[in-house]
N, C-alpha and C positions, 0 to 999 in steps of 0.2 A: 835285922832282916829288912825293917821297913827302908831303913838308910839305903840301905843295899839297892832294890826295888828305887827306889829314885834317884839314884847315881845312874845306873842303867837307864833308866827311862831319860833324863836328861842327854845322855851321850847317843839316845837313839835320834831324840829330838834334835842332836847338835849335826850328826851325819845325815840326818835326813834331809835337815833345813842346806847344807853340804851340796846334797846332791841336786837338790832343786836349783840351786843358785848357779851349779855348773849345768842345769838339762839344756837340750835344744828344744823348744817348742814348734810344735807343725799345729797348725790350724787350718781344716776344710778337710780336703780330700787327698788320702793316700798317706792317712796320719803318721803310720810308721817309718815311712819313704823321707827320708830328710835327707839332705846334701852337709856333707863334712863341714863347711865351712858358714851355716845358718845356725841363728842362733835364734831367728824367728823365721819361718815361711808359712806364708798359705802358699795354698793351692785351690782351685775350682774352675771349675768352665761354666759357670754363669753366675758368681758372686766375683765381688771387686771389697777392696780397702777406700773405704771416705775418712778423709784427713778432716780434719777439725774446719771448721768455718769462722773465718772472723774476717771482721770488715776495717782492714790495715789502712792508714791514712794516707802513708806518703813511704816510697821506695827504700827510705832511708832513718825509718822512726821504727822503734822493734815496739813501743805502745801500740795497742793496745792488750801488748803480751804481757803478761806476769813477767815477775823479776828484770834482771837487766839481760841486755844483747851484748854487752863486753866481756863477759864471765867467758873462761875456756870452754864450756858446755853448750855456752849456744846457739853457735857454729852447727848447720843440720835441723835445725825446727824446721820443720815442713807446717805447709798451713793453704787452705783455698782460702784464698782472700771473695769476700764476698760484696766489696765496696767500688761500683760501677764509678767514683769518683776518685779512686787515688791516682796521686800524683808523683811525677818525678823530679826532685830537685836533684836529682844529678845523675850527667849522663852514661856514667859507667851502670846504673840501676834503672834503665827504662821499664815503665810497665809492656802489659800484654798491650796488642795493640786493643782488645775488649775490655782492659781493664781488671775483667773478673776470671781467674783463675789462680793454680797453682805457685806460691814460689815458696822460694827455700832460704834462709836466713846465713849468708857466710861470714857473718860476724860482725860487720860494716854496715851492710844493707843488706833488703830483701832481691833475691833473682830471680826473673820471670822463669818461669819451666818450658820449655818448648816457646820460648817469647824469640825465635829466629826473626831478629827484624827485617832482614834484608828484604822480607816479603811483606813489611805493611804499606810499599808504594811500588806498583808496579803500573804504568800508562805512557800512553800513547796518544797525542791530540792533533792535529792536523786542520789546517785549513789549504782549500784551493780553492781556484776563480782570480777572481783581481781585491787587492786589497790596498789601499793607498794607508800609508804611515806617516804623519809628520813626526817633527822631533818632538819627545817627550812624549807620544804617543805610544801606546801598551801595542804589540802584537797580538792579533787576535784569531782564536782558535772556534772553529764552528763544529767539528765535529769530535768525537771518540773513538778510536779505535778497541780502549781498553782504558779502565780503571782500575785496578782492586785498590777498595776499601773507599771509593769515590772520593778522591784529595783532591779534584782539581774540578775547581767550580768555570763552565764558559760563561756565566754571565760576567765576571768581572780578570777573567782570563790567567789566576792568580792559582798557584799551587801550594799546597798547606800543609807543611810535614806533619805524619800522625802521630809520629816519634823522633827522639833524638837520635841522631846518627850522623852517619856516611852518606851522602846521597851523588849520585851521578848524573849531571843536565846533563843532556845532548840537544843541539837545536841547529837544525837544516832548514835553509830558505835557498830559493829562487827566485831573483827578481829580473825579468824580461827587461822593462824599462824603468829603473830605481831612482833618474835624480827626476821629482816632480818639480820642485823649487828651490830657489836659493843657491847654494853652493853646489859648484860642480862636481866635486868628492867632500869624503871628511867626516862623514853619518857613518853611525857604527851600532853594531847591536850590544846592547848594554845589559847586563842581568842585574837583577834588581832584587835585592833581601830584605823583606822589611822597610820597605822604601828609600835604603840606602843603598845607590850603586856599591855591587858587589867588585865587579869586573866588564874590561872589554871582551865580549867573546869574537869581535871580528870587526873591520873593519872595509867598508866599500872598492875603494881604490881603484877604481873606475873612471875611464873616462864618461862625463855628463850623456843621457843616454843607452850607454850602454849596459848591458846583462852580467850577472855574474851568479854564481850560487858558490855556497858554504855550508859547511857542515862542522859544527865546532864543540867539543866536548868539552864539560869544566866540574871541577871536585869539591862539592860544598861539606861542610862541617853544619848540618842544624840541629837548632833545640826543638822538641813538638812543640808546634803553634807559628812555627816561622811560617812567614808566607814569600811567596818567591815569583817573579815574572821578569817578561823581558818588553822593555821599551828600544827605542830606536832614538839613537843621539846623534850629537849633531859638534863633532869635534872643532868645531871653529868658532861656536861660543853663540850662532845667529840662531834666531828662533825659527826661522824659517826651514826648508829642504825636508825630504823624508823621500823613501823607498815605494813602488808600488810592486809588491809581490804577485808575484805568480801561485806559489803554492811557499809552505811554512808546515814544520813538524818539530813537535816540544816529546824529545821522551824522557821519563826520571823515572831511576830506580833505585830502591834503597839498598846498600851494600852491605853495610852491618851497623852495628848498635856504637 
């Protein structure tokens, strides 16, 4: 009888532990109410899920997590990074542009969550009045129309990608009277990456004296922390000549990550 009595009890144990393993769990409000296809939900109107906190080093390091980031399983770690210093070495994994929040682990690297870069450089900077350029001389921006996330310093007229990405220059000038010295044409506006000319975005082609304006778009590839401007060159090799503008507008926006 006792056998008996614990054969049963085991096979209840065995269906039970069964049916648990196949239940759907609801958590919060409207316990009974689940959707077919949860295998966990909450519900509530004034409580939320907080994901684990840990302070992730670099976009691309699954430490300071337990176990390995190569395993078929760890693909889906969710985690709020809580480290206002991590970094990106590569630019398929940029961080947030704050640095601190959500991302999620697809196996290679960590992914920002809502980290839509296109929007961590949005501006607009503009100068008018008179402004004289020689060659090798920066163009220079006196006012703001718009910043987000403030990338673009006027003291030294120099834009600072906050992340890696797609970025879009655009840069409009009008110059009333452009040759001040030197060569009669042949000064051209030159974009500038990290101190290394990128490209010509334009070239004068003027006769000496005369006005002209441009407006010339260009599609840069940066890493965060590039810095980018535009100087005024001087295609004939003299140190002399340069542009005096009338008015000047630099606008960049980031496209995607």
């Amino acid at each position: 009888m006792k056998t008996t009595i614990n054969i049963l009890l085991a096979l209840f144990v065995f269906v039970a532990g069964s049916l648990v393993a196949r239940a759907q769990v609801k958590i919060g409000d409207n316990p009974t109410t689940i959707h077919a296809g949860s295998v966990l939900e909450l519900e509530s109107t004034n409580q939320g899920l907080r994901m684990p906190k840990i302070a992730l080093t670099n976009t691309t390091t699954w430490a300071p997590m337990l176990g390995s980031g190569t395993v078929p399983a760890a693909p889906g770690m969710h985690v709020y990074n809580t480290n206002p210093n991590i970094t990106s070495t590569n630019t398929s994994y940029p961080t947030l542009a704050a640095k601190i929040g959500e991302y999620y682990w697809d196996g290679t690297g960590w992914v920002a969550i809502g980290g839509t870069q296109s929007t961590d450089a949005v501006l607009r900077v503009e100068f008018a009045g008179s402004q004289s350029v020689t060659t090798g001389g920066i163009v220079n921006f006196i006012s703001k129309k718009f910043d987000k996330g403030t990338n673009f310093d006027l003291t030294t007229d120099k834009f600072t990608a906050p992340s890696a990405g797609y970025y879009l220059i655009n840069f409009n000038v009008n110059c009333g009277t452009p040759e001040i010295l030197g060569y009669a044409t042949g000064r051209f506006a030159f974009l500038v990456v990290n101190g290394t000319g990128d490209r010509i975005l334009f070239n004068d082609n003027v006769i000496a004296g005369s006005g002209f304006a441009r407006t010339t778009p260009a599609l840069l590839n940066l890493n965060a922390g590039d810095t980018v401007w535009i100087t005024v060159g001087d295609a004939g090799g003299g140190s002399t000549g340069g542009w005096r503008f009338g008015s000047a507008i630099l606008e960049i926006t980031k496209l995607s990550n």
